[in-house]
C-alpha positions, -999 to 999 in steps of 0.1 A, spaced: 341 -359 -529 320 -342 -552 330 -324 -582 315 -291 -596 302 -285 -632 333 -270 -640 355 -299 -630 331 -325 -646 338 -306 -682 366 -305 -674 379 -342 -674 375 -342 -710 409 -329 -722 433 -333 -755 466 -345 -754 494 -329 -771 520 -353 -792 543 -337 -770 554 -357 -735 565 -338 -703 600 -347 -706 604 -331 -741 604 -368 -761 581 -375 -790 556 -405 -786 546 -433 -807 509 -430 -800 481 -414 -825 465 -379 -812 432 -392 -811 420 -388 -776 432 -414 -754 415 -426 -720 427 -414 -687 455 -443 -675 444 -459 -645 473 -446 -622 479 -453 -580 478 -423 -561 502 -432 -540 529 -441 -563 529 -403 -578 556 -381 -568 548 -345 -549 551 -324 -582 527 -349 -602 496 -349 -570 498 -311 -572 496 -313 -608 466 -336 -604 448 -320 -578 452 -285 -597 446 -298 -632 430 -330 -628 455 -343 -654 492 -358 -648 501 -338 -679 498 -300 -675 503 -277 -710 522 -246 -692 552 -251 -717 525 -246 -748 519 -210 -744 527 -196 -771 504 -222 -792 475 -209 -771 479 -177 -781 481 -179 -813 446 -202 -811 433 -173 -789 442 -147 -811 427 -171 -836 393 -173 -824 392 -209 -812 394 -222 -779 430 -221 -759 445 -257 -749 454 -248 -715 440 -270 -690 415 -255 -662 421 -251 -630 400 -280 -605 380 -258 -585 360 -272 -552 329 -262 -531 354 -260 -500 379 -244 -516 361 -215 -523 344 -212 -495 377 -212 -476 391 -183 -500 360 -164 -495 363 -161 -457 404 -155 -458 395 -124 -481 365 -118 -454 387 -120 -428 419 -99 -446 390 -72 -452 384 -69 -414 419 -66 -408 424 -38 -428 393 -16 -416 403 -26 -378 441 -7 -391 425 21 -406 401 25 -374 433 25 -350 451 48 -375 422 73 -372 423 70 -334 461 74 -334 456 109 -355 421 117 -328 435 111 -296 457 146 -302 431 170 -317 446 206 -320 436 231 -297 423 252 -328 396 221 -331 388 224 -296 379 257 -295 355 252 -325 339 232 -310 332 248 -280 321 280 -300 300 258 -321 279 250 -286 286 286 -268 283 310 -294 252 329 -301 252 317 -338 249 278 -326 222 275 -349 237 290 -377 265 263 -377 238 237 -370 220 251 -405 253 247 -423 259 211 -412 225 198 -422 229 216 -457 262 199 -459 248 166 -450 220 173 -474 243 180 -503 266 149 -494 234 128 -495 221 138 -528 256 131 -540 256 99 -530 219 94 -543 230 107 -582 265 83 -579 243 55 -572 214 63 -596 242 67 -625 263 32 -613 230 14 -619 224 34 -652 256 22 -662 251 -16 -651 217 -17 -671 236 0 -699 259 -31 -702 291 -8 -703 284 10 -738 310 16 -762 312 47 -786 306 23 -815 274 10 -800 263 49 -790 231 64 -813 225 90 -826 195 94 -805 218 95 -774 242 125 -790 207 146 -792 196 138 -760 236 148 -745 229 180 -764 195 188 -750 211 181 -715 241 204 -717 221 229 -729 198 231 -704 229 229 -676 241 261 -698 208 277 -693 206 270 -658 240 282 -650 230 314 -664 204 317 -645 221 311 -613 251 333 -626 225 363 -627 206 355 -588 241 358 -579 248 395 -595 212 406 -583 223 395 -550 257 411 -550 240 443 -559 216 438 -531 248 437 -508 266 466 -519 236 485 -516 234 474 -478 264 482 -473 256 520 -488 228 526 -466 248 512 -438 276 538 -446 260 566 -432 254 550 -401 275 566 -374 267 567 -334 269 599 -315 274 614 -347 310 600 -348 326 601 -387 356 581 -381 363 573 -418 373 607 -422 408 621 -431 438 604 -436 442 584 -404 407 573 -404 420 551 -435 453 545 -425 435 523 -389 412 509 -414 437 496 -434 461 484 -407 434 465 -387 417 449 -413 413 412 -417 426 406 -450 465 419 -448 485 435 -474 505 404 -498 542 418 -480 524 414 -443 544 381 -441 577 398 -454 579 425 -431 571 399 -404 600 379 -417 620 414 -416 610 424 -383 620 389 -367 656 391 -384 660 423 -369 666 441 -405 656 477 -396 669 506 -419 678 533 -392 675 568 -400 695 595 -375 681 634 -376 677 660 -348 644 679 -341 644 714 -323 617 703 -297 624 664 -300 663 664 -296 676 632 -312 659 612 -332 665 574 -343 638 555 -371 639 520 -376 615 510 -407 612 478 -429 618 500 -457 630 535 -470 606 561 -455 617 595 -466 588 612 -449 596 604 -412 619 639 -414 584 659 -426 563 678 -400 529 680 -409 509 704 -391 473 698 -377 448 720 -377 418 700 -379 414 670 -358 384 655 -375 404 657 -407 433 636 -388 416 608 -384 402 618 -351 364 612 -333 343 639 -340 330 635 -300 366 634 -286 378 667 -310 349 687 -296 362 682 -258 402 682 -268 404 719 -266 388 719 -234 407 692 -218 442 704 -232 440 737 -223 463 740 -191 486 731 -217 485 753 -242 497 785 -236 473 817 -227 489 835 -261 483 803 -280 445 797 -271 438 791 -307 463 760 -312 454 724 -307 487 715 -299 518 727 -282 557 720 -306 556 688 -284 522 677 -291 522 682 -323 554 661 -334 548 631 -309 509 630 -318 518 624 -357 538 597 -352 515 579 -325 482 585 -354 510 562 -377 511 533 -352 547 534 -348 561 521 -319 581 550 -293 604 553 -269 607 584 -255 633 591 -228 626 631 -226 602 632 -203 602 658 -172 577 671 -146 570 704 -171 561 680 -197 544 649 -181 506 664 -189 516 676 -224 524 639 -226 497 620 -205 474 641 -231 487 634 -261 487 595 -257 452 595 -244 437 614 -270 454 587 -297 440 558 -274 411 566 -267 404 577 -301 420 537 -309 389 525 -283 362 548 -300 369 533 -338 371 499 -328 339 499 -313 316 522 -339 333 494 -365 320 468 -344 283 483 -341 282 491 -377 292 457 -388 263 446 -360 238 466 -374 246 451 -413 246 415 -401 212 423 -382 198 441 -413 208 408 -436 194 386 -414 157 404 -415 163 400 -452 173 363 -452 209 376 -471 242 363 -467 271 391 -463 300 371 -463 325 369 -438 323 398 -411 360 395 -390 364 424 -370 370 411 -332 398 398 -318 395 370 -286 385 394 -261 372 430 -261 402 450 -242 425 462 -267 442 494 -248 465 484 -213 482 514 -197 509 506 -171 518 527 -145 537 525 -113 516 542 -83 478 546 -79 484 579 -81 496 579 -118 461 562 -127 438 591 -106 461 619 -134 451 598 -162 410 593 -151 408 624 -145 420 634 -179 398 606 -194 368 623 -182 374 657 -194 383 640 -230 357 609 -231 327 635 -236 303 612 -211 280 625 -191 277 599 -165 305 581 -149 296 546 -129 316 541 -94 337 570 -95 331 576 -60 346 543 -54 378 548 -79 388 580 -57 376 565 -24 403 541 -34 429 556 -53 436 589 -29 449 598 6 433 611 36 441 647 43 462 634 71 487 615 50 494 639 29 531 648 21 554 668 36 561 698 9 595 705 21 608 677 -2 625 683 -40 601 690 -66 607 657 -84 598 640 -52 566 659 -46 557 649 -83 563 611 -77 547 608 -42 524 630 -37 493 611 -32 486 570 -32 517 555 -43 502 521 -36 521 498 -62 494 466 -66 467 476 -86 443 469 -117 411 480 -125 393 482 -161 371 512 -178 341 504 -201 333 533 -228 295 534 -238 278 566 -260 271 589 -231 287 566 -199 322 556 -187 321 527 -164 350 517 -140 354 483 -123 341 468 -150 347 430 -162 385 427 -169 371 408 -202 338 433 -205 361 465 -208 377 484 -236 409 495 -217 428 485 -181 449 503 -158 471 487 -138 508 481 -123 533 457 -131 528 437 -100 490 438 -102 493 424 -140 516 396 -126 492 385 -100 467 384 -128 486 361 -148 501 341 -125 470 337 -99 460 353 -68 449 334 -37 451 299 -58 434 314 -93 445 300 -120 467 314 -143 448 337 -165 466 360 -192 434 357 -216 424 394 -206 455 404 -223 451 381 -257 438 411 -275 458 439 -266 462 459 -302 481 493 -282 504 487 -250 513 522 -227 539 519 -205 546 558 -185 569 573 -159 590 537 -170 624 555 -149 604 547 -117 593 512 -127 626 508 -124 631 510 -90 603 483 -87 608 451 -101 616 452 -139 608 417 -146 575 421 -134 577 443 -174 592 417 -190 567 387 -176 539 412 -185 553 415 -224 557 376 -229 523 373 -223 507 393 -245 488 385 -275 487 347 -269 462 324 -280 435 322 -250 427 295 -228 391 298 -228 368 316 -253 351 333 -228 320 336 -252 333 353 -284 323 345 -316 351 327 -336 334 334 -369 344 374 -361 377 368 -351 405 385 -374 427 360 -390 459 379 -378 449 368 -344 443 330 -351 478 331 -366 501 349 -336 508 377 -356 486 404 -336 519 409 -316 532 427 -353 508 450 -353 506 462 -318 515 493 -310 539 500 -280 547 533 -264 569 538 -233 580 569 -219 609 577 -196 630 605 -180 660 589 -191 674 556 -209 688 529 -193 699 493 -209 669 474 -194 644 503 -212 670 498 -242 667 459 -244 628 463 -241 631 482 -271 654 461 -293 635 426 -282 595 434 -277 588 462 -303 583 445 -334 556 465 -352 560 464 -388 552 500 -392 584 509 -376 596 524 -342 614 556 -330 636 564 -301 638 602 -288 664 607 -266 688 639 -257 726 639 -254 739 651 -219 771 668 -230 776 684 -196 774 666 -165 766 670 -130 799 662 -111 810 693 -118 782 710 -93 793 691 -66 802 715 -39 825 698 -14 861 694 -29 858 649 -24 887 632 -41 865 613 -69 878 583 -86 863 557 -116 876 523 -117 866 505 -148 864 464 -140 870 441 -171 843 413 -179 842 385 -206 802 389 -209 772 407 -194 764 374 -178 798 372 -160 796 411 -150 784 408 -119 807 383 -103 836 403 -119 821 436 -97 820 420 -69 851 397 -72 873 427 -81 855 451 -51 862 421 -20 892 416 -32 910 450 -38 887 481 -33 877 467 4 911 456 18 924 490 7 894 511 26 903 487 59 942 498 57 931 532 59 923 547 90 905 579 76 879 552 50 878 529 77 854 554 107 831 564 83 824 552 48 790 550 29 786 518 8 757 530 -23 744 499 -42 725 503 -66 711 467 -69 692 451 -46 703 413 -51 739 430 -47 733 444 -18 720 407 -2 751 399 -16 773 422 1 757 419 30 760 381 36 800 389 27 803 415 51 783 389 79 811 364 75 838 381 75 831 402 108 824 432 93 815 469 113 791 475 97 748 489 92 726 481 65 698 503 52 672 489 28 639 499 17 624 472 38 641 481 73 618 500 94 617 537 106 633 526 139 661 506 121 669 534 100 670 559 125 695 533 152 718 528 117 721 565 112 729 573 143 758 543 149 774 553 118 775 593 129 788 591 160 811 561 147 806 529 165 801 509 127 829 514 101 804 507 74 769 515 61 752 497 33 728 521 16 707 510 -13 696 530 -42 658 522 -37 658 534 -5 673 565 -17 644 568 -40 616 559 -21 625 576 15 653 604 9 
């Protein structure tokens, strides 16, 4: 085999006077000739030694001698290593091979973190092909490529400066070199200057587009005006106050500071804010809308709209006492329960709440076009503006939920006088839809309350959406093309759920920023969780991106939190625990919430007019969740056997249940155990109603089973 240079030189060696077992030797320390030795008589240790030193006797036990040499200047004593042709070519492809390794890990590593991208990523992505700005984000990534290149380039061009250099030390740097450093940094200085005052000329160009753009206003609407004007600025603005996350944090923990007052035209009042609001008591009285924050097109026609309102002595007022108090608390975004509502009231109401949404839709959307008109404007010029976030995923941003189709033909009808369009789009169509024929009109012999409810289409599956423009007001327009939607609880949960195998789509509802719920008391006697289902889907992250532009999207609603700021009104004749419970678990708005309500100190048992022995039996439960098995254990097994022991109870008692699931309930019990007995639901049919009525009356049932939404709907 064939030795390399280094080898050859290497065979040439001195000998210490030292042996490798320790023991001095005889011989001189001239050199000596290599020993003629038999390879086969060496032990293991001594061929390793040989093959790695080419020498029998290795110097590892002289190290601190070569030091001192080395430290010395002169040449160290340790042997060299043997090194072969093969052998390094078999070292170089293990480190070859060890290098392929690792990439393939780091490859499967990056595929491991890949195959799960985020679905933030995936709807950039899509934006970055769908939006309108494709080719601005195409311009960004070739400048960013550009920059990375050039990087690359100046590392690359100052490695090989360095290599030609030979690694130069500060002794071996000229003064030549300081003068040249010098000239260098002071040019960078320069420059930097220079690009420090392009910047200022450009910031000054900025502001003054954003001047000129100031005074631009559509329809002549000045919505930065007055008080409110900033106070909606400020709350829907991207960039959120530092204690935004804080009063998240407090609202989540439920750490409300409750503040009990009465009010002569409110009744009883309850606050819950973040923190100590003193001015909650203070009534503030309006006599300029524009000055309140409000559109200058929607103040001109209030007057006009609200006037079978106010009262023919008080022309000149905006408001009536109600008005006035539950309009400055909706301006202030706080959420509201209000459980005084009555048929003298309902318009003062249904007014009120309109003009503060509307007025909500009519902001948004002038903010919108300004911002459009700046970003146009800067583009003509070639300028950058910065960041312009003032969307949210979708465009609707007002829902209104009502019960009956007739509750949505009171409130378009009040939309029109308020909007200030001239031209509405299908509203032939809305009221070919959304009332009666003459013929099915009701009969006006019924209470007042019931004429109220029913009168007209009370049709419970229903949604439609309204698109505001500067002089039209368009209905049936795109669910995601319009600015506010109507609709009942059951029509919402077929829109979320699917219809006639949809998907499930709750994306319309992703941006809702103000949530209406009225007449809630007869929602009730509907289906309640069709509420709830509605609420636990609002302001979630969307499916699809339905073509907005993620670059305008507030960061509030990238993060969940638009649920926080949404404002949520609900309005009832009364308050029950499932209005209650939606109060205490959906309404976190950080700017508070109130709950009006009125204390009923005298009740109604005391008009009955037939003298009926009455009597209250009060059923103990160990939780709400065990309450209704208690109810019904403790009425089968003692309120029932004692009506059947008595012949009187036994012809002719009425059986009122309020709940429908309890009634299925009782009815299967009373089924099995042989029961006398008619039931009357809402579902039975005019002819089973009228055969029930009259089996019970002339007594051939014991029992009738009367629910309490049948009571409602049919009394």
């Amino acid at each position: 085999m064939a030795k390399s240079a280094i080898s050859k030189s290497m065979g040439r060696k001195k000998t210490t006077t030292t042996h490798v077992s320790g023991l001095s030797t005889s011989r001189a320390t001239t050199k000596r000739k290599a020993e003629n030795v038999k390879f086969g008589s060496l032990s293991r240790k001594q061929r390793q030694d040989l093959k790695e030193y080419g020498t029998l006797v290795p110097v590892d036990f002289e190290d601190d001698d070569d030091n001192d040499d080395t430290q010395a200047g002169l040449p160290s004593k340790r042997p060299r290593r043997v090194v072969y042709e093969e052998d390094l070519d078999r070292e170089m492809n293990e480190q070859h091979e060890s290098e392929e390794d690792q990439e393939e890990s780091e490859a499967e590593s990056d595929m491991d973190d890949w195959e799960k991208p985020s679905a933030y990523s995936q709807l950039v992505g899509l934006l970055k092909k769908t939006s309108k700005h494709r080719d601005f984000y195409k311009k960004i990534e070739r400048e960013q490529e550009g920059i990375e290149e050039e990087e690359e380039e100046e590392e690359d061009i100052n490695e090989e400066a360095s290599d030609d250099n030979g690694g130069l030390s500060e002794e071996n740097i000229d003064e030549s070199d300081v003068e040249v450093a010098a000239e260098e940094e002071a040019s960078e200085n320069e420059d930097a200057k220079e690009e420090v005052q392009q910047e200022d000329e450009n910031d000054e160009d900025a502001h003054v587009i954003e001047d000129v753009d100031e005074n631009f206003v559509i329809g002549q609407d000045s919505d930065d005006e007055g008080e409110n004007g900033d106070l909606y600025n400020r709350r829907f603005a991207d960039q959120q106050p530092k204690t935004f996350d804080e009063d998240i944090a407090l609202s989540e923990q439920k750490k409300w500071i409750p503040l009990m007052f009465q009010d002569d035209v409110l009744k009883e009042v309850a606050s819950f804010t973040l923190h100590p609001d003193s001015t909650i008591k203070q009534q503030k009285p309006i006599d300029d809308l524009v000055q309140a924050g409000v559109n200058e097109r929607i103040a001109k026609k209030w007057k006009e709209a609200n006037s079978s309102c106010v009262k023919e002595a008080d022309g000149s007022a905006l408001f009536t006492p109600l008005q006035q108090r539950l309009f400055r608390y909706l301006s202030e975004y706080r959420d509201m329960l209000y459980c005084n509502r009555t048929i003298e009231n309902a318009s003062e109401i249904r007014n009120t709440y309109l003009l503060h949404a509307l007025n909500h839709i009519y902001k948004t959307n002038n903010h919108i076009v300004k911002n459009n008109s700046k970003i146009a404007a800067a583009f003509k010029e070639n300028k950058d503006i910065g960041e312009v976030r003032d969307q949210g995923f979708t465009r609707p941003k007002v829902l209104i939920v009502v019960p009956f189709r007739n509750c949505a033909v009171k409130i378009v009808d009040a939309l029109i006088k308020l909007s200030g369009t001239n031209q509405q789009e299908n509203k032939n169509r809305f009221y070919d839809e959304f009332s009666l024929r003459d013929s099915d009109q009701l009969n006006q012999s019924k209470p007042a309350d019931f004429l109220d409810t029913f009168s007209g289409n009370v049709d419970d599956h229903f949604r439609f959406g309204i698109k505001f423009g500067l002089k039209t007001m368009k209905f049936y327009s795109s669910l995601f093309g319009s600015d506010l939607i109507i609709a009942s609880p059951l029509g919402l949960r077929t829109l979320i759920n699917g219809e006639e195998g949809d998907e499930k789509n709750y994306d319309a509802l992703s941006s809702i920023e103000m949530i209406i719920i009225d007449q809630t008391n007869h929602i009730l006697m509907q289906n309640w969780e069709h509420v709830e289902y509605v609420l636990q889907h609002l302001n979630l992250i969307p499916v699809d991106t339905h073509g907005c532009d993620i670059s305008r999207i507030k960061s509030w609603y990238l993060d969940k939190k638009s649920c926080y700021l949404r404002q949520t009104l609900v309005f009832s004749e009364f308050l029950t625990p499932e209005i209650n419970g939606l109060f205490n678990k959906h309404m976190k708005n950080i700017s508070g919430k109130i709950k009006i309500k009125q204390r009923y100190e005298d009740g109604s048992i005391l008009d009955v007019i037939p003298q009926v022995q009455q009597t209250f039996t009060r059923v103990d439960t160990t939780s709400l969740a065990a309450m209704n098995d208690a109810r019904f254990k403790h009425f089968t097994e003692k309120t029932l056997p004692a009506l059947r022991k008595s012949a009187l109870m036994q012809t002719h008692t009425l059986i009122f249940v309020p709940s429908y699931f309890d009634y299925v309930r009782l009815r299967n019990y009373f089924e099995d155990n042989m029961y006398s007995y008619q039931s009357c639901c809402e579902y039975t049919t005019s002819g089973g109603l009228t055969r029930a009525r009259g089996d019970f009356f002339k007594g051939r049932t014991s029992f009738l089973l009367y629910t309490e939404r049948l009571h409602f709907f049919r009394r």
